[in-house]
C-alpha positions as a Markdown table, in Angstrom:
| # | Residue | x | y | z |
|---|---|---|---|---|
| 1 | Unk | -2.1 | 225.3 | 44.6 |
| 2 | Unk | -3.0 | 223.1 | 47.5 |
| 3 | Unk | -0.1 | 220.9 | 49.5 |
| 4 | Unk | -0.6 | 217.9 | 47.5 |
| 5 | Unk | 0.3 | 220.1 | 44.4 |
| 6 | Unk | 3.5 | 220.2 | 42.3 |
| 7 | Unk | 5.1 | 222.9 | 41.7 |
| 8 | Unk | 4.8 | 224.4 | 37.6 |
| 9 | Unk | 7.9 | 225.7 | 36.0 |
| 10 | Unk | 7.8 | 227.8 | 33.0 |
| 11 | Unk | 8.9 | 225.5 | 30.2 |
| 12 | Unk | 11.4 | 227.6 | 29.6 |
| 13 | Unk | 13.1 | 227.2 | 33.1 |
| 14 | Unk | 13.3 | 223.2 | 33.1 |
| 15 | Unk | 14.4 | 223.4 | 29.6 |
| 16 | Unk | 17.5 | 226.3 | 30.4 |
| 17 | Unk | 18.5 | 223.7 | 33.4 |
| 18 | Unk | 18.3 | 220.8 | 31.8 |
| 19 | Unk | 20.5 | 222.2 | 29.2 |
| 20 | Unk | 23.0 | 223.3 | 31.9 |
| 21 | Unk | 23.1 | 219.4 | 33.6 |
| 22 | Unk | 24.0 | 217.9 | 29.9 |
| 23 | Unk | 26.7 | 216.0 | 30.1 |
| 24 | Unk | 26.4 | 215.4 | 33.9 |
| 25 | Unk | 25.8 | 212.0 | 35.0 |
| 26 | Unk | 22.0 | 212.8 | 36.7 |
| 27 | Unk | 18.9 | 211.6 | 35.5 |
| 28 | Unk | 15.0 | 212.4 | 35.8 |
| 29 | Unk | 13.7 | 215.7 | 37.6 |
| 30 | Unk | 11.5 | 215.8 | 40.2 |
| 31 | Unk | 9.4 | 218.7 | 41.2 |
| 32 | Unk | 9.5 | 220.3 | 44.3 |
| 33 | Unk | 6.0 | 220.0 | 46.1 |
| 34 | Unk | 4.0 | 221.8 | 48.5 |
| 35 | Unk | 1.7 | 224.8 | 49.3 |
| 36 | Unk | 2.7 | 228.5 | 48.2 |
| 37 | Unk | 3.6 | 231.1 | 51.3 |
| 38 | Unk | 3.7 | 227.9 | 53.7 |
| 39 | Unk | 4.9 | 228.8 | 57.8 |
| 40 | Unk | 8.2 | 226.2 | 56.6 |
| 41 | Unk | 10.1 | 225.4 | 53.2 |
| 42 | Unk | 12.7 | 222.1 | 53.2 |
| 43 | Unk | 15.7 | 222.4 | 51.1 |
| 44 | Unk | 17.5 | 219.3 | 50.7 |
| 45 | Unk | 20.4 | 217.9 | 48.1 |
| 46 | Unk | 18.8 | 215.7 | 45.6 |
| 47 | Unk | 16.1 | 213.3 | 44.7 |
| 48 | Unk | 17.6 | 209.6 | 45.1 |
| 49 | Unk | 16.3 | 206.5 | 43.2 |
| 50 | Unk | 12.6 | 206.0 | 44.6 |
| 51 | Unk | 11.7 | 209.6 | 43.8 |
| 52 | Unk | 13.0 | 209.8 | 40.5 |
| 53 | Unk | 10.7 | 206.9 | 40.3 |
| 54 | Unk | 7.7 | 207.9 | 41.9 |
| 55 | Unk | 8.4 | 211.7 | 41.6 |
| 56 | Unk | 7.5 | 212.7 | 45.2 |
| 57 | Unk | 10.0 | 214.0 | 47.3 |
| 58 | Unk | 11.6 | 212.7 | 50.4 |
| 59 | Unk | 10.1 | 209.7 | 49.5 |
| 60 | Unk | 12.6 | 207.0 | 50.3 |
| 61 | Unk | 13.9 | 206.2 | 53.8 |
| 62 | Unk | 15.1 | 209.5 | 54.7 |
| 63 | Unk | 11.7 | 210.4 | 53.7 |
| 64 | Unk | 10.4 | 208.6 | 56.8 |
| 65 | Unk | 12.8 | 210.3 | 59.1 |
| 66 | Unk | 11.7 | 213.5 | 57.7 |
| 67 | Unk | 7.9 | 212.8 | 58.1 |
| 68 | Unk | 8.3 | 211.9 | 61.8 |
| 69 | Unk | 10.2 | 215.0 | 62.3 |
| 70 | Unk | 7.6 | 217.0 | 61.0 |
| 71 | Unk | 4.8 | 215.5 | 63.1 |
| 72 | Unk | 7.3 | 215.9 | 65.9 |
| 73 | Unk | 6.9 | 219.8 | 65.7 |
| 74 | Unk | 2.9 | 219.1 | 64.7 |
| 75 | Unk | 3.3 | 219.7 | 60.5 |
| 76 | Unk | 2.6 | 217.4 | 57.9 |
| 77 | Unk | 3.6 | 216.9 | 54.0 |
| 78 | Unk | 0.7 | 218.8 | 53.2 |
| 79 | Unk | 1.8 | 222.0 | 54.8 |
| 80 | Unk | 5.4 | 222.5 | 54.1 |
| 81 | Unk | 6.8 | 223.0 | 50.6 |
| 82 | Unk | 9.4 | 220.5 | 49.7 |
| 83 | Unk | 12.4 | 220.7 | 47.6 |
| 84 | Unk | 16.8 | 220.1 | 47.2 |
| 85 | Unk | 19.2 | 222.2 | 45.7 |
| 86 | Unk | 19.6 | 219.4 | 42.4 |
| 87 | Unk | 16.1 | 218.2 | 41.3 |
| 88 | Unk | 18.0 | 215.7 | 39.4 |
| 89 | Unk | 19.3 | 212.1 | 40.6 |
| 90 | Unk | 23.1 | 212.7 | 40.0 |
| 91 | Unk | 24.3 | 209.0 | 40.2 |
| 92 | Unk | 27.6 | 206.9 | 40.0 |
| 93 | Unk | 28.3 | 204.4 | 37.6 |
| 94 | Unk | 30.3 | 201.7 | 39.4 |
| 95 | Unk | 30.7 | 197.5 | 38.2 |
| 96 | Unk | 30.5 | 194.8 | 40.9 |
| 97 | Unk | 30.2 | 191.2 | 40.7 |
| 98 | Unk | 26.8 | 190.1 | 41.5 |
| 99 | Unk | 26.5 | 188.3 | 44.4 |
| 100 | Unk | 24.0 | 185.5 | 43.2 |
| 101 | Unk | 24.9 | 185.3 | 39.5 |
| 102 | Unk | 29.0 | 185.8 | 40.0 |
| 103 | Unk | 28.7 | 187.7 | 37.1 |
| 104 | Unk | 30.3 | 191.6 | 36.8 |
| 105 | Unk | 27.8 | 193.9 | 36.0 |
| 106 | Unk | 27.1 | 197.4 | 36.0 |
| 107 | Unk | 25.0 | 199.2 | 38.9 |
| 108 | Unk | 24.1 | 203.6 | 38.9 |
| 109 | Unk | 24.4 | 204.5 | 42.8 |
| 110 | Unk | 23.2 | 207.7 | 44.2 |
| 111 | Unk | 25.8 | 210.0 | 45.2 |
| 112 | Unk | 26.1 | 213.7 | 46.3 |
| 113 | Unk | 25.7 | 216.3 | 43.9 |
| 114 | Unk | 29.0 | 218.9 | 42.7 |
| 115 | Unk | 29.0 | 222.5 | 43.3 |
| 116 | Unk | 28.7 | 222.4 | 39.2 |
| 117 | Unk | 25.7 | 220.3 | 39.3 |
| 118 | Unk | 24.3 | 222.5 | 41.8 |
| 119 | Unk | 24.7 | 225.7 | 39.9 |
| 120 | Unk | 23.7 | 224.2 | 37.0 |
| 121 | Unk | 20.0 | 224.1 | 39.1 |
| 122 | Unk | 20.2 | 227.1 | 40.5 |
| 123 | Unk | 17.5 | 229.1 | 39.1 |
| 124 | Unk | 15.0 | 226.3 | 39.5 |
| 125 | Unk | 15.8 | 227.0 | 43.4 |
| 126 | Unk | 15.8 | 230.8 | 42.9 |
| 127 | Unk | 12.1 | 230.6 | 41.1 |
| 128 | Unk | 11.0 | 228.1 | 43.6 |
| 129 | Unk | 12.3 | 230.7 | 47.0 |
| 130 | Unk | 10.7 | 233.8 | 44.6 |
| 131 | Unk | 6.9 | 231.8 | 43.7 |
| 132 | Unk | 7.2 | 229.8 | 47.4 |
| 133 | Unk | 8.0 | 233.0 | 49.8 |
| 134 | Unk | 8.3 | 230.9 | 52.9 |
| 135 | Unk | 8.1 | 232.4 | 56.6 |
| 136 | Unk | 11.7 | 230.0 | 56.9 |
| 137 | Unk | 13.6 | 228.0 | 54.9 |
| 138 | Unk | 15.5 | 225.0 | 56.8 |
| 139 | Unk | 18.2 | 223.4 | 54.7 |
| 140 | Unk | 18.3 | 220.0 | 55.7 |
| 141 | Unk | 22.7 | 219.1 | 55.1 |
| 142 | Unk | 25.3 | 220.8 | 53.9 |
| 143 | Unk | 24.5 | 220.8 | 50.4 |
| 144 | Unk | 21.2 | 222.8 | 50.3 |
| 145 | Unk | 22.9 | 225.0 | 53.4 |
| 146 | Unk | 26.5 | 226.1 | 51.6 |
| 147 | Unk | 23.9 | 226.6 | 48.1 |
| 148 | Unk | 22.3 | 229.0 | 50.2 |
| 149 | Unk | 24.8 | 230.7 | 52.7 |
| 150 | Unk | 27.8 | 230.0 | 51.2 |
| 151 | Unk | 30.8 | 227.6 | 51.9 |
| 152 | Unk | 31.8 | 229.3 | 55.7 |
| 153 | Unk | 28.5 | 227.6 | 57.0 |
| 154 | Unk | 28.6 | 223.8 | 57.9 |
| 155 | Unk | 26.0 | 222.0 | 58.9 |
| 156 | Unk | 28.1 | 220.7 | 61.8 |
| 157 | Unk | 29.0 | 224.1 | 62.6 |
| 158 | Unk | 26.1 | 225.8 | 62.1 |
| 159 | Unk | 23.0 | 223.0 | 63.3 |
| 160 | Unk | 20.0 | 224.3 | 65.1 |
| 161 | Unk | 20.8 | 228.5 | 64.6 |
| 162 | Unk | 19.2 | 230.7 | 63.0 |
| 163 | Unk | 20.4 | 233.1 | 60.6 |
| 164 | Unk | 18.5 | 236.0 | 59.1 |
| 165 | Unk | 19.7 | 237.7 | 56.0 |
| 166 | Unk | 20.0 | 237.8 | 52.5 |
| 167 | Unk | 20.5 | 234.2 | 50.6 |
| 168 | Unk | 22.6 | 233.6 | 47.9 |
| 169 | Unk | 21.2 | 233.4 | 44.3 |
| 170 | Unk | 22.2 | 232.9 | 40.6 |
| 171 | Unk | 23.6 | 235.8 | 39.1 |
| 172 | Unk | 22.8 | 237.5 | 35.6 |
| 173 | Unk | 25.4 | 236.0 | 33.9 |
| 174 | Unk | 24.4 | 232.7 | 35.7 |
| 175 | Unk | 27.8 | 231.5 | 36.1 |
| 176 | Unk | 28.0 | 232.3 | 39.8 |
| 177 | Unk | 26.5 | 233.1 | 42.5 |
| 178 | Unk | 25.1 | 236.8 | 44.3 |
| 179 | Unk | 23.2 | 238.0 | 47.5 |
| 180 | Unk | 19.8 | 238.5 | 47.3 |
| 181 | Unk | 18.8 | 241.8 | 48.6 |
| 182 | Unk | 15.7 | 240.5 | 50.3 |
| 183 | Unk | 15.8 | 239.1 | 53.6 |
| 184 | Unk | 15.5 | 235.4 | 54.9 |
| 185 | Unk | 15.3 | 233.4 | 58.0 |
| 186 | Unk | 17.2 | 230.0 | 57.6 |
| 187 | Unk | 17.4 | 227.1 | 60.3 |
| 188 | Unk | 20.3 | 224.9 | 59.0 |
| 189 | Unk | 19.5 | 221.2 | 59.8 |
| 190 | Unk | 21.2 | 217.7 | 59.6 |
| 191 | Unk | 20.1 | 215.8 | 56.2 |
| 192 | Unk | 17.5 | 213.1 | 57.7 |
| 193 | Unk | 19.7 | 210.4 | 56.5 |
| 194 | Unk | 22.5 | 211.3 | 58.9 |
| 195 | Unk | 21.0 | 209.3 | 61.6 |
| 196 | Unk | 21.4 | 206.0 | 59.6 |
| 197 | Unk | 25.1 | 206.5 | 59.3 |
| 198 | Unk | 25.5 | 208.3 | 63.5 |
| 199 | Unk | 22.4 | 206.8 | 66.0 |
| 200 | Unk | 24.8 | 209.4 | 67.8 |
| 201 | Unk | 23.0 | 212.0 | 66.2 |
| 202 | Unk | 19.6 | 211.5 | 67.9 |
| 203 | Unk | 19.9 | 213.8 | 70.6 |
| 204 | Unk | 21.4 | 216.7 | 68.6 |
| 205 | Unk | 18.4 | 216.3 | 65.9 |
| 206 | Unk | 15.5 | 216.2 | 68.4 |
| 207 | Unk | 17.3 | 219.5 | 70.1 |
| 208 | Unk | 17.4 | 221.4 | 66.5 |
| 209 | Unk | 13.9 | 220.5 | 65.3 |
| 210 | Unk | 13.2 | 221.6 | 69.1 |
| 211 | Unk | 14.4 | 224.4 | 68.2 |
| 212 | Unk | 12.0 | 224.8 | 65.0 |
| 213 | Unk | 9.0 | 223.7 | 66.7 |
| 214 | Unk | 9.2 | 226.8 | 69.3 |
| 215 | Unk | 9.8 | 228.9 | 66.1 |
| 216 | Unk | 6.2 | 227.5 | 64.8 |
| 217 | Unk | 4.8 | 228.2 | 68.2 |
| 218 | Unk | 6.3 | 231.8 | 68.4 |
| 219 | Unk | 5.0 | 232.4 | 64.6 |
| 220 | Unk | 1.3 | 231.6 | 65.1 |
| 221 | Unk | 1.1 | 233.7 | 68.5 |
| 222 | Unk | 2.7 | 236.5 | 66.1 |
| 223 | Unk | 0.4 | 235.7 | 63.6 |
| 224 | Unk | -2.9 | 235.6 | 66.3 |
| 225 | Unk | -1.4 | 238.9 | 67.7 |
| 226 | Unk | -1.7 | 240.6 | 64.9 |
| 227 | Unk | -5.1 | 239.3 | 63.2 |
């Protein structure tokens, strides 16, 4: 599986979660993407309108943030493995008077995904973290961070350190959630977006993918060591 490559699900597995999203307003699914035991694995919230249509993710204009973070710290698409807690678009449905036409019609938003939502897709994340078996897993906003630490951690609380432990995964009965007993290094990070809504951001995002660029640096002399 190169870095170009999708990943492939057991039938199986996208049928059980899309079973557990009906009668959720989401549409589509959109695979995560990447190489398998990659140095970095993205976790974000959920695909948005432009990669439920083109199915790549982090396509759209957080997508561009992203890819200029990543040749920041001297990775590219290719060699990280990309995915979101929800590989769904959950969307609002919301009626507005069009501009142009005056006329009221009826318009499907993005919006964040629910804690059920996110459940619903957890053991497409679980199978993803088990096949992937990154080196570290950044969570990039609070969605993908709380799905895998838990609700104490905040990305505004917890941006830029890292935490090694066990993750949380779906339980047997798949109704909640447990610890994993293997081990994990996570970087929480701020969603890409966040800099559209706070330019006051900047600073405090170049610092925290500072941060993961010295991790890379630290892993290959490891890795050299040791060869």
């Amino acid at each position: 599986m190169k870095g170009d490559k999708k990943m492939n699900y057991p039938d199986q597995l996208v049928k059980e979660a899309t079973e557990r999203m009906n009668g959720k307003n989401v549409e589509g699914f959109v695979t995560g993407q990447g190489p398998l035991h990659p140095k970095l694995m993205l976790v974000g919230e959920a695909p948005g309108k432009t990669e439920i249509e083109n199915h790549v993710p982090f396509s759209g204009q957080a997508g561009k943030e992203l890819m200029h973070a990543l040749s920041l710290v001297g990775l590219t698409r290719e060699e990280v493995y990309i995915t979101s807690a929800v590989r769904s678009r959950p969307y609002r449905i919301l009626q507005r008077v069009n501009k142009h036409s005056q006329q009221i019609e009826t318009v499907y938003p993005n919006r964040t995904p629910t804690k059920a939502e996110v459940l619903a897709h957890a053991l497409i994340l679980d199978y993803e973290i088990e096949q992937v078996q990154p080196k570290l897993i950044a969570t990039l906003g609070n969605i993908g961070l709380k799905r895998l630490l838990g609700n104490t951690f905040t990305i505004s609380k917890n941006h830029g350190q890292f935490y090694k432990g066990p993750i949380l995964k779906l339980n047997k009965q798949k109704d909640t959630y447990e610890w994993s007993k293997k081990t994990y290094t996570v970087l929480p990070l701020f969603h890409p977006a966040a800099i559209f809504y706070n330019r006051s951001l900047t600073k405090t995002l170049d610092e925290d993918w500072s941060k993961l660029a010295q991790w890379l640096k630290n892993e290959t002399i490891s890795s050299t060591e040791k060869t």
